[in-house]
C-alpha positions in Angstrom: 79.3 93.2 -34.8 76.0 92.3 -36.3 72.3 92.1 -35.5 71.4 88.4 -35.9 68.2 88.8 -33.8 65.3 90.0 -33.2 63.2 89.0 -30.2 59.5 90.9 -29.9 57.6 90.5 -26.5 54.5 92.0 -25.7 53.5 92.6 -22.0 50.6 94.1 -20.0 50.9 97.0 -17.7 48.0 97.1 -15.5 47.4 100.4 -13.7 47.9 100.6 -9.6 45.1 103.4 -9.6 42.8 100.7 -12.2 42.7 103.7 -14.9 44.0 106.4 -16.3 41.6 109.2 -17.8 42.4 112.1 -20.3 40.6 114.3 -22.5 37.5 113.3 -24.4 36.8 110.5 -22.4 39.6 108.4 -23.3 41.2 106.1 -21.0 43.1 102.9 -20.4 42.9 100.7 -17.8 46.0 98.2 -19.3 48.7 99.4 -21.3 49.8 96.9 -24.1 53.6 97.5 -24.2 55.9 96.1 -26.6 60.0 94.8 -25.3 62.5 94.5 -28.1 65.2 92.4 -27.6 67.7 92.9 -30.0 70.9 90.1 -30.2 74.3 90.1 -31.6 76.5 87.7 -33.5 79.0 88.7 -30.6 76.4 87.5 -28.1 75.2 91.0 -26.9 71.9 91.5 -26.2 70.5 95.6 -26.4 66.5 96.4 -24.9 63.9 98.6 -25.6 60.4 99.1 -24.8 57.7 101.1 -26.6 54.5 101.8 -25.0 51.6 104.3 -26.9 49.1 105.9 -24.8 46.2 103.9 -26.0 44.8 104.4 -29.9 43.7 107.8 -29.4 46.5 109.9 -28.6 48.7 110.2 -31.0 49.3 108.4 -34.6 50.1 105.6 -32.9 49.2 102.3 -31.5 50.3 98.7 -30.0 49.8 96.6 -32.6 51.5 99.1 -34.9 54.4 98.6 -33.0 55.4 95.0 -33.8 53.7 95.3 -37.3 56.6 98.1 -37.9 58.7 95.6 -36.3 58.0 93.4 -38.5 58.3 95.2 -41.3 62.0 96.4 -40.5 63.4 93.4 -39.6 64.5 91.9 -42.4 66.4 95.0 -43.5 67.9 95.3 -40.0 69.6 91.5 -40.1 72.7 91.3 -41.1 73.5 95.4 -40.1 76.0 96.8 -37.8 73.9 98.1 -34.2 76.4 100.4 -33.4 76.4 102.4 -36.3 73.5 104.4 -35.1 73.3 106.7 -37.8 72.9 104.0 -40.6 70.5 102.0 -38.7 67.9 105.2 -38.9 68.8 106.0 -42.2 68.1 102.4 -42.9 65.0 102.5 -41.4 63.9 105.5 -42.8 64.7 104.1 -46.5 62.5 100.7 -45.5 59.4 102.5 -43.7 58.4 105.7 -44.2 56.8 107.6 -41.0 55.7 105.2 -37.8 58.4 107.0 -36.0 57.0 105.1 -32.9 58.1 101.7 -34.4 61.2 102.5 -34.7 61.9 104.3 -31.8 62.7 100.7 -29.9 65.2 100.0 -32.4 67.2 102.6 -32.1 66.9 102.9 -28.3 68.0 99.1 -28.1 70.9 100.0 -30.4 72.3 102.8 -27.6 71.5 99.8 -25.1 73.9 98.2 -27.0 76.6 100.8 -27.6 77.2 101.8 -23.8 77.8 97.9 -23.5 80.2 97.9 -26.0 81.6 100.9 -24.6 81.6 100.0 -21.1 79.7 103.5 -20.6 76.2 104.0 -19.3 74.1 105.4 -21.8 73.9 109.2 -20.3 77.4 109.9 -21.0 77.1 108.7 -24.8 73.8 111.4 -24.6 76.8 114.4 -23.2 77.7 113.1 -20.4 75.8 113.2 -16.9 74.3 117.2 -16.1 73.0 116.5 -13.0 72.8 114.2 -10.2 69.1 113.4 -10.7 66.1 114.4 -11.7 62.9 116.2 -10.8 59.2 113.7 -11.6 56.1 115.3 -12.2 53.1 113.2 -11.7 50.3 112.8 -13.9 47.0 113.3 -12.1 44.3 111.5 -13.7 41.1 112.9 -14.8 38.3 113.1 -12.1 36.0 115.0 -10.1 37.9 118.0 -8.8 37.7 117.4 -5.3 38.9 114.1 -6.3 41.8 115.0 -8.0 43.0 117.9 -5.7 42.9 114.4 -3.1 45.2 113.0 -4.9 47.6 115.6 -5.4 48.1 116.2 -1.2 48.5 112.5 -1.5 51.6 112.6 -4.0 52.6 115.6 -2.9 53.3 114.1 0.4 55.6 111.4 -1.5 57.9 114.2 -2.9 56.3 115.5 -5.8 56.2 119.2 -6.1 55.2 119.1 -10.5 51.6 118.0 -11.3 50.0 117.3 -14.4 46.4 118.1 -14.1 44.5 116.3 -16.6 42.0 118.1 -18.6 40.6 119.0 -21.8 36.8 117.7 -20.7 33.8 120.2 -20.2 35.4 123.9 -20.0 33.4 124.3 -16.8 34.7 121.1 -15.2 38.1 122.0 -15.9 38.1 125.6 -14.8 36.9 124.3 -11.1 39.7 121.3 -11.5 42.2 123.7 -12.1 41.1 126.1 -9.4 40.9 123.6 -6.8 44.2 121.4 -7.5 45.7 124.9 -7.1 44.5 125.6 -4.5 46.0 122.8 -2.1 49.3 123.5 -3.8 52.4 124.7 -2.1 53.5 128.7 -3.6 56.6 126.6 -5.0 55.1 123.6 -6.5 54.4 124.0 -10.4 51.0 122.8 -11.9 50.4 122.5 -15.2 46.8 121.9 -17.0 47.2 119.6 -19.8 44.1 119.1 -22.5 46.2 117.2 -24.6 44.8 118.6 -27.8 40.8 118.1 -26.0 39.4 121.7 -25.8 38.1 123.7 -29.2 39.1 127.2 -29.5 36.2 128.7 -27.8 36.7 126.3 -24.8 40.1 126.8 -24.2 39.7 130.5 -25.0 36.9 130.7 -21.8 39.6 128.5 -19.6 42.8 130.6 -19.8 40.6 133.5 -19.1 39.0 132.0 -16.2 42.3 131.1 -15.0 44.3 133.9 -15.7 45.1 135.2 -11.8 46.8 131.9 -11.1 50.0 130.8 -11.0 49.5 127.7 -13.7 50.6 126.6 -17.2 48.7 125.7 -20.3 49.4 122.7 -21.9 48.4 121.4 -25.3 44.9 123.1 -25.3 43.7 122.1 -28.8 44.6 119.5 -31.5 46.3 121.5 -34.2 49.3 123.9 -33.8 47.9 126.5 -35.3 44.4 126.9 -33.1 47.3 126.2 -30.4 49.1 129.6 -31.2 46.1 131.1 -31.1 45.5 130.5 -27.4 49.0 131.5 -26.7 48.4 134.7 -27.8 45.5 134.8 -25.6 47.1 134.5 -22.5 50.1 135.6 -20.6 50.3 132.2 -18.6 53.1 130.0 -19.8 52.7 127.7 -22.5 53.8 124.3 -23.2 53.4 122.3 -26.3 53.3 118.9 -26.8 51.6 116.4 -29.3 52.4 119.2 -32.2 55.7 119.4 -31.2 56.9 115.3 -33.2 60.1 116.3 -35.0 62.8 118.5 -35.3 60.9 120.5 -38.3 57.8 121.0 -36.0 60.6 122.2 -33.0 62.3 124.8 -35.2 58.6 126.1 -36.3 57.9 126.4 -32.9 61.1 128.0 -31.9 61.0 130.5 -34.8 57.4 131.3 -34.4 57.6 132.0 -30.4 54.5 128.7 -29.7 55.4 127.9 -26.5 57.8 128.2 -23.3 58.3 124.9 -22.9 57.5 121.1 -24.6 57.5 117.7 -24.0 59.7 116.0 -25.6 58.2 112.1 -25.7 61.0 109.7 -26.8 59.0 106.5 -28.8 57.0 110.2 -30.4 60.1 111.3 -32.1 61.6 108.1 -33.2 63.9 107.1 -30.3 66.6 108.6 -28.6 68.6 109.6 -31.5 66.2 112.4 -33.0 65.2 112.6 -29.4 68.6 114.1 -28.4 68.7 116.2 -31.3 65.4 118.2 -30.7 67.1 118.5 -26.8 69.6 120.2 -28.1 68.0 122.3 -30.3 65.6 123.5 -27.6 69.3 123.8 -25.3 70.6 126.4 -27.8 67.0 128.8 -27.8 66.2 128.2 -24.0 63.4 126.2 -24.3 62.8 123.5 -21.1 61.6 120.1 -21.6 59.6 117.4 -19.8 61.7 114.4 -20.2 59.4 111.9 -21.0 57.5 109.2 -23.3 53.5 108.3 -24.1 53.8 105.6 -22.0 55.7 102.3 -20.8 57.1 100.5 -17.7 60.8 99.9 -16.4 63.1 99.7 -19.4 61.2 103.1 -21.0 61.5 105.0 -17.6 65.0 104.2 -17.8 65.4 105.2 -21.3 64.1 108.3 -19.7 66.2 108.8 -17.0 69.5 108.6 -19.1 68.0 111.6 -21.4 67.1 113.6 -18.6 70.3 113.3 -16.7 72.5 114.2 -19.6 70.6 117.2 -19.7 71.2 120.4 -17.5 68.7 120.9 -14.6 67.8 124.2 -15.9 66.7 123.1 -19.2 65.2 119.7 -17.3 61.2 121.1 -16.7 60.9 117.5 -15.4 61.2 113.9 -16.1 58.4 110.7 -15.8 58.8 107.5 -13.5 56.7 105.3 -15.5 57.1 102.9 -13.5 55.9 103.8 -10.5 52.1 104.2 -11.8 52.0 100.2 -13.0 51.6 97.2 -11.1 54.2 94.8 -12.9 58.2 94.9 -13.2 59.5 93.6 -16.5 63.1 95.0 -15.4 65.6 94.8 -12.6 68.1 97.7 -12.3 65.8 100.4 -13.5 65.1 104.0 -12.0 63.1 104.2 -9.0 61.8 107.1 -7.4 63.0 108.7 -4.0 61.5 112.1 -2.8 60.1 112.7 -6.2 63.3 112.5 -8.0 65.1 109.3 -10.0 68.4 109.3 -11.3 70.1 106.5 -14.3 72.2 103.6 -13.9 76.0 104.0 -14.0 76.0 100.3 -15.5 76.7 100.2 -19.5 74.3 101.1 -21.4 70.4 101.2 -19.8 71.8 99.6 -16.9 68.5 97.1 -16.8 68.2 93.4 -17.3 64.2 92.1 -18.3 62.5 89.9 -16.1 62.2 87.4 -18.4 59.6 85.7 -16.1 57.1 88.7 -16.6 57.3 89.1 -20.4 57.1 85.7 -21.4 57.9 83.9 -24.4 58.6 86.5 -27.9 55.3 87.2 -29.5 57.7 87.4 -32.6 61.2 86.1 -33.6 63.2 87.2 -36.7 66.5 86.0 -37.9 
């Protein structure tokens, strides 16, 4: 088998709240996501999406998608999808860094082995650990009273993870925190994410303000190291997240005690491949994961799911239904959510097929 394809589409994902806030005053309103459609001399087809937060997140961004696209194309042709290890090393020879761009490539590639398999992609991943999957959901940045609101309201749909979104004015955030808290269930988790927003002095003031509460700290500054710091500050749990984008970072982390628990983003690492490596590197210290990726629709929630299910529940912090915060489906057969949980296909591979009628024609074709 060989990849004769390439087919890039680009889609909109407007948001069914209209916008999506985060620290620093950063938001999007419409996420720009990219579908790879990758096609075979054998007339199998493998998908992928990839879906950055915006441009100021991480080292990332829409456009850089399909220009990495671009650029790896021509030394894709011609190669063998199923041999997933030489289509990274491949990559990795051809573009160096951009783990985000070629994160769809290798995701499309296990899309293509479970079909060649006849296996759905979670048992290529280990094999299924659970049944389904605990969702967090991402609360959006807002007034406190605003955002405590919101989290009855999902909590009522079967949520019982939150991700408060901080990392604004420490004074703001100690009364978000304090309030979202307080309409919380004793058994529901909440964790205050600044995604890299607060300096050391800020996020110093916040753990300390919010030390009597049951609460984790997420991310609280934008390099590891002033990160660390603030974990030895507080006896709250602590996750880590942007810092945390390969397996070299992981094993720092692990080695250096940084954190309880991280997220481990999919398209951030470079696709499920790495991705399942770091899960089983934090397996073997005891470190849980959110299941999850910077952002997307139907085909990366069910990229998602697979991961997560393949992983044991105790080791599964939680998982993310991107697709249930976005207004448009560009896949049929893909995770949806029931009382706060989602589970994966049992179909070959991602178990989806794209809506061909919502992406449109390939912004790209390469062959």
């Amino acid at each position: 088998m060989k990849i004769s394809a390439l087919n890039v589409y680009q889609v909109d994902l407007p948001l069914k709240e209209g916008r999506y806030n985060w620290s620093n005053g950063n938001f999007v309103e419409v996420f720009d996501s990219t579908v790879l459609e990758i096609v075979t001399d054998e007339g199998l087809k493998g998908y992928a999406e990839c879906c950055p937060l915006g441009s100021a997140y991480l080292p990332s961004f829409a456009l850089g998608v399909r220009a990495g696209l671009a650029e790896l194309a021509p030394h894709l042709l011609g190669q063998d999808p199923i041999n997933i290890g030489a289509i990274n090393r491949t990559m990795d020879a051809a573009l160096r860094g951009h783990p985000y761009a070629k994160a769809p490539v290798d995701i499309a590639c296990w899309d293509l082995l479970g079909k060649v398999t006849g296996q759905p992609v979670y048992t290529l991943l280990g094999g299924a650990a659970q049944e389904d999957v605990a969702l967090y959901r991402a609360i959006s940045q807002e007034a406190p009273e605003v955002m405590a609101a919101k989290i009855e309201g999902y909590a009522a749909e079967g949520y019982t993870k939150f991700q408060l979104k901080v990392g604004g004015d420490a004074n703001d955030d100690i009364d978000r925190i304090h309030a979202t808290r307080a309409v919380l269930k004793k058994s529901d988790l909440l964790v205050a994410d600044a995604n890299t927003g607060w300096t050391r002095h800020e996020a110093a003031r916040v753990v300390g303000a919010i030390a009597n509460l049951d609460v984790y700290v997420e991310q609280p500054c934008l390099t590891y190291e002033e990160s660390v710091s603030i974990r030895r500050r507080t006896a709250l749990p602590f996750v880590m997240d942007e810092v945390i984008d390969t397996p070299n970072t992981l094993v720092r982390g692990i080695a250096e005690d940084a954190m309880d628990v991280i997220n481990l983003k999919i398209s951030k690492v470079g696709g499920l491949s790495k991705a399942r490596l770091m899960r089983d590197l934090c397996m073997a210290h005891g470190i849980p994961m959110t299941i999850e990726d910077t952002w997307g629709g139907d085909i990366t929630t069910a990229t998602i799911a697979h991961l997560a299910r393949s992983t044991p529940a105790e080791f599964t912090f939680s998982a993310t239904d991107f697709n249930s915060y976005g207004t448009v489906t560009i896949a049929d057969g893909a995770p949806l959510r029931v009382n706060g949980r989602m589970t994966a296909s049992e179909r070959p591979g991602l178990g989806i097929t794209p809506v061909f009628d919502a992406l449109g024609d390939p912004v790209a074709r390469y062959s």
